[in-house]
MIKOL-663253 format. One record per residue: residue in three letters; y, x, z of N, C-alpha, C, O, CB in turn. Coordinates in pm, whole numbers, plus 32768, in hexadecimal, padded with zeros to 4 digits. Glycine has a CB too. Layout:
N
PT   code   n.py   n.px   n.pz   ca.py   ca.px   ca.pz   c.py   c.px   c.pz   o.py   o.px   o.pz   cb.py   cb.px   cb.pz
PT    Ala      Y      X      Z       Y       X       Z      Y      X      Z      Y      X      Z       Y       X       Z
...
END
This chain:
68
PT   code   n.py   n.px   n.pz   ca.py   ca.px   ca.pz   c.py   c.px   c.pz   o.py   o.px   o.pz   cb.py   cb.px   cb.pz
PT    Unk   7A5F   80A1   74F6    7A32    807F    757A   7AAB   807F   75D8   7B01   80D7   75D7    79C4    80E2    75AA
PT    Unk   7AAA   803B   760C    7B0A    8008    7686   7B14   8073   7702   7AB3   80B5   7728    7AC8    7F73    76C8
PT    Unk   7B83   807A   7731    7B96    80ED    77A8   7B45   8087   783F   7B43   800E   7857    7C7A    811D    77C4
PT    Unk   7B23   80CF   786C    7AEA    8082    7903   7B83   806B   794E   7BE1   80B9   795A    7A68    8101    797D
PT    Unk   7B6D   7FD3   797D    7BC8    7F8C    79BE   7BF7   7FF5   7A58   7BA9   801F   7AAE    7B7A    7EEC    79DB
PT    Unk   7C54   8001   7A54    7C77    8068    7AE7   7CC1   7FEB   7B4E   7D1E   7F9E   7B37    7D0B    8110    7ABE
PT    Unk   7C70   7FFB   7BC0    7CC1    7F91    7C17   7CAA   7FE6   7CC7   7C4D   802E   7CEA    7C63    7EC8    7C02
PT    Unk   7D24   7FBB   7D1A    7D35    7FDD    7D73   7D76   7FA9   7DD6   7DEB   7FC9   7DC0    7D49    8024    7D5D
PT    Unk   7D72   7F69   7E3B    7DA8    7F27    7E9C   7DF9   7F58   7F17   7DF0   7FC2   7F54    7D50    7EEE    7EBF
PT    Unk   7E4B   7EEF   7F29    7EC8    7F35    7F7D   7ECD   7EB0   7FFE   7EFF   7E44   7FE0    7F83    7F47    7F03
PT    Unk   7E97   7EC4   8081    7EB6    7E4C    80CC   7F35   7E74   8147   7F3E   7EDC   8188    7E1B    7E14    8114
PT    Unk   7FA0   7DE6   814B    8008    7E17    8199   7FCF   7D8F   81F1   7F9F   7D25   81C8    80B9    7E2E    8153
PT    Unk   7FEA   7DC4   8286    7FCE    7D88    8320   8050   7D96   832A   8080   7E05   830F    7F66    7DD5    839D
PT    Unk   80A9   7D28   8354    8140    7D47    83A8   813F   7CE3   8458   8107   7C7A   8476    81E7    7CF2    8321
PT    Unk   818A   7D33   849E    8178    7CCB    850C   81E3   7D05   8530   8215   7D6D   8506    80FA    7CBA    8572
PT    Unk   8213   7C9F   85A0    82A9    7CCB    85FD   8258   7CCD   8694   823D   7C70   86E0    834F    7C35    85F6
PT    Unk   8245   7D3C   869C    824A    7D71    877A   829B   7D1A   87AC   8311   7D02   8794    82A1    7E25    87C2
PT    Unk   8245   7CE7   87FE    8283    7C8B    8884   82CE   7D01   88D8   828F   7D36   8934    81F3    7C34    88F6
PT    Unk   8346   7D27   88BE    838F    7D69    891A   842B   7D2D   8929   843B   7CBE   88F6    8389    7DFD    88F2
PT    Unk   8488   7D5F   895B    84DB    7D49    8951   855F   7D9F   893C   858A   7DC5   89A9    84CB    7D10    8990
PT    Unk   85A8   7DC6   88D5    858A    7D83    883B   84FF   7D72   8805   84A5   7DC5   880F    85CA    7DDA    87CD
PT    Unk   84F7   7CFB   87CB    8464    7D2B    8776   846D   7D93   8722   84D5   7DC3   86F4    8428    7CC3    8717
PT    Unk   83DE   7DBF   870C    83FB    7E38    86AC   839A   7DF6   8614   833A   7DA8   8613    83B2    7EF1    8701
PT    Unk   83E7   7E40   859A    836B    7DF8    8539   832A   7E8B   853B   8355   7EEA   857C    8399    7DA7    847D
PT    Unk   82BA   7E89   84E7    8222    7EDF    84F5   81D5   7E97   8467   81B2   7E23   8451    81B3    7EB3    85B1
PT    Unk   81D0   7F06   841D    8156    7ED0    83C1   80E7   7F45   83B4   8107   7FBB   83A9    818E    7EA5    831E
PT    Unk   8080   7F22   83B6    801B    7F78    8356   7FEB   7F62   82D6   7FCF   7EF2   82AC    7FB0    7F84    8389
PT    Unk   7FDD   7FD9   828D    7F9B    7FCF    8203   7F4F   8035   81E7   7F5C   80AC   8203    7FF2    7FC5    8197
PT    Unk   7EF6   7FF4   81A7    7E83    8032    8196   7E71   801C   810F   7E91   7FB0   80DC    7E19    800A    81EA
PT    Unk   7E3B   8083   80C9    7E1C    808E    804A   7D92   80DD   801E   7D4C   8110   8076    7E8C    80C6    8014
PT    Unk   7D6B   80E6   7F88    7D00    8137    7F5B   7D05   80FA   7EDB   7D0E   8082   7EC2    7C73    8135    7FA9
PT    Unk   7CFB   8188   7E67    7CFA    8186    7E11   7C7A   8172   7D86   7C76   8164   7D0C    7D35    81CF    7E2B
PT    Unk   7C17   817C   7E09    7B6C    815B    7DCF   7B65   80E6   7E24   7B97   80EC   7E94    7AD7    81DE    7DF5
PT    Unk   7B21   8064   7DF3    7AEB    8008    7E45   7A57   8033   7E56   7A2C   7FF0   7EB4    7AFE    7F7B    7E0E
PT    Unk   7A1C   8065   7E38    7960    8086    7E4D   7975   80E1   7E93   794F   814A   7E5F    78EC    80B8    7DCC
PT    Unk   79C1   80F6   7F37    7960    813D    7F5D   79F3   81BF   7F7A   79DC   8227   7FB8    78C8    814F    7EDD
PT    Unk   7A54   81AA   7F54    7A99    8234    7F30   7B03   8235   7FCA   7B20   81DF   801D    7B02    822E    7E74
PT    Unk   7B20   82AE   7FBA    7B8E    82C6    8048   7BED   8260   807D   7C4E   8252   8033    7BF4    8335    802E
PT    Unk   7BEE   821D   80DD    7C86    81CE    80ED   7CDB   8236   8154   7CC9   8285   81B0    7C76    8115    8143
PT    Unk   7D45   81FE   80FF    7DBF    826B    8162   7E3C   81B7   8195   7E42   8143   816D    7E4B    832F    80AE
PT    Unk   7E70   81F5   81E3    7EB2    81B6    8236   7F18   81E8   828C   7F20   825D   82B0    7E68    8188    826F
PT    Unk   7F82   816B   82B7    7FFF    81AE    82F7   8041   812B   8320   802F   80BD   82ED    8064    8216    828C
PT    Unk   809D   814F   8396    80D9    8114    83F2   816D   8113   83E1   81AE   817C   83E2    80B2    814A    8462
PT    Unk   81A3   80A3   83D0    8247    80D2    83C7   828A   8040   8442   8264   7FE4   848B    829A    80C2    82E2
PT    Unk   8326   809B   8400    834E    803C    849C   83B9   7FB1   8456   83E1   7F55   849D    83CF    80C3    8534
PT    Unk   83D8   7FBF   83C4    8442    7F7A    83A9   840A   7F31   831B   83B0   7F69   82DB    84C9    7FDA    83A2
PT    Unk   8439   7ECB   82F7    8424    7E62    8275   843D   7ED9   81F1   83EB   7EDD   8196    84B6    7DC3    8273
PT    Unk   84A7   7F2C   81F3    84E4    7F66    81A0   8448   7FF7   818A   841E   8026   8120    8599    7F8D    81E6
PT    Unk   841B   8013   8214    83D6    808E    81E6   8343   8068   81E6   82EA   80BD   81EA    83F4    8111    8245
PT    Unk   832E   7FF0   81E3    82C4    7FA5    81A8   82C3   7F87   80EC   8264   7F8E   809E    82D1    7F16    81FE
PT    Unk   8356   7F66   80D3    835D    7F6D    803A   834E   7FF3   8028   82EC   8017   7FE8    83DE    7F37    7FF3
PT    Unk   839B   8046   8051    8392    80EF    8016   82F3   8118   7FFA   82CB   815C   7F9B    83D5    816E    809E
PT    Unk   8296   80D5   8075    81E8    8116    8060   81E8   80BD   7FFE   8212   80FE   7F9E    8155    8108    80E4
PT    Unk   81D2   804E   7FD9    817C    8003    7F7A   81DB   803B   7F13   8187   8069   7EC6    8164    7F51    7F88
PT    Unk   8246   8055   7EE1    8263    8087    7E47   8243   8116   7E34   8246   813F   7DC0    82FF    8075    7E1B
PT    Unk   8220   8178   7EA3    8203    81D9    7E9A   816A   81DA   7E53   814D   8228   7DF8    821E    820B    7F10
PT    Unk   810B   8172   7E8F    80B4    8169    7E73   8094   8136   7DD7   8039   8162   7D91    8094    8136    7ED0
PT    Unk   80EB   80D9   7DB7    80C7    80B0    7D3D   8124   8113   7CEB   8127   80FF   7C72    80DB    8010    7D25
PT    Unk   8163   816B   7D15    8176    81CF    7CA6   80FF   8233   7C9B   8109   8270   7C30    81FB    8220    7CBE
PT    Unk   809C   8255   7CDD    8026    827D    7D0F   8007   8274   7C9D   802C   829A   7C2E    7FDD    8241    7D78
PT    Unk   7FA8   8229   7CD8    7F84    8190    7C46   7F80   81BE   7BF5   7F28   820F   7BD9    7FE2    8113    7C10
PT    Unk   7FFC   8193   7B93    801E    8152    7B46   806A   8196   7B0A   80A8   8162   7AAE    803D    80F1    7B64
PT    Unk   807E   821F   7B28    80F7    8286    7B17   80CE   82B3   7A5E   812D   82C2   7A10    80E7    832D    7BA9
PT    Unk   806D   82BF   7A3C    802A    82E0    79AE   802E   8296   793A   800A   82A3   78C5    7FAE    82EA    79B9
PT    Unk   807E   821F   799E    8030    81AF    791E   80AB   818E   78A3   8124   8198   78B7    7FF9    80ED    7978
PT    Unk   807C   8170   7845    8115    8138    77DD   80F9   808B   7801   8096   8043   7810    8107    8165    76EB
PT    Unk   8191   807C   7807    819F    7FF2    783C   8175   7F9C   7798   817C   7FD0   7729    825C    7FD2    788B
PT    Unk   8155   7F33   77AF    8166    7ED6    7732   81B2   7EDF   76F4   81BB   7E94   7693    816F    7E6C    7736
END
């Protein structure tokens, strides 16, 4: 018998503030249950600490798994 499929979603929002300098701004939001389960979320200020959350996250994930 087959292991149940594990899936979990990660959404990134980026925008640049009308200021001057602009500023960039992303949010991401995540959750590791789609039916229903906790979303957690966070605010950063730069492109770079937008990659840092999403690989943090998919080490989350994905941290257990043997690669192919």
């Amino acid at each position: 018998m087959a292991a149940p499929e594990v899936m979990g979603v990660i959404v990134v929002r980026a925008w640049l503030e009308d200021s001057d300098p602009r500023r960039f701004r992303a949010r991401i939001t995540s959750t590791f249950e789609l039916e229903g389960g906790p979303e957690q979320g966070e605010v950063v200020g730069s492109p770079q600490d937008a990659l840092a959350a999403v690989a943090r996250w998919l080490e989350r994930f994905g941290g257990d798994v043997t690669p192919p």
